[in-house]
C-alpha positions, 0 to 999 in steps of 0.5 A: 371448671377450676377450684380457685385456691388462695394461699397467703403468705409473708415471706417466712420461711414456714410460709415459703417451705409451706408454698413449695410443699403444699401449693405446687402438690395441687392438680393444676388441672384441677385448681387455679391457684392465686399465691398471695405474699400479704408483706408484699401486697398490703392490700390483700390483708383485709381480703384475707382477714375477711375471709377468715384467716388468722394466721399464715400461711393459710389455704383458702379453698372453696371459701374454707380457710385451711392454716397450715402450721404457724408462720405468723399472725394475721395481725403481725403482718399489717 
């Protein structure tokens, strides 16, 4: 069975750097990966601040959030 990994984003450059050098490095075998740009997809940021992001771009893997370097403000986003 596959690990569902989340990683979300808004559009700025470390964010995209981030999904080209992290997201696409996971075992597809292994993770089912959802990637979720949260300035295109507005209704995901409460989803995402829920489950504990404060910043992006963020991984979320098993529930765990991972913030990978620092694009932007959960709170910037909305």
């Amino acid at each position: 069975m596959k690990t569902k990994a989340t990683f979300y984003h808004a559009g700025c450059p470390v964010c995209v750097e981030a999904e080209h050098s992290l997201v696409h490095a996971l075992d597809s075998q292994q993770y089912d990966v959802e990637i979720v740009h949260l300035g295109e997809d507005k209704v995901k940021i409460f989803e995402a601040k829920t489950q504990g992001v404060k910043s992006v771009p963020a991984l979320s893997l098993n529930g765990t959030i991972f913030h990978i370097n620092f694009g932007a403000a959960i709170d910037a986003v909305e």
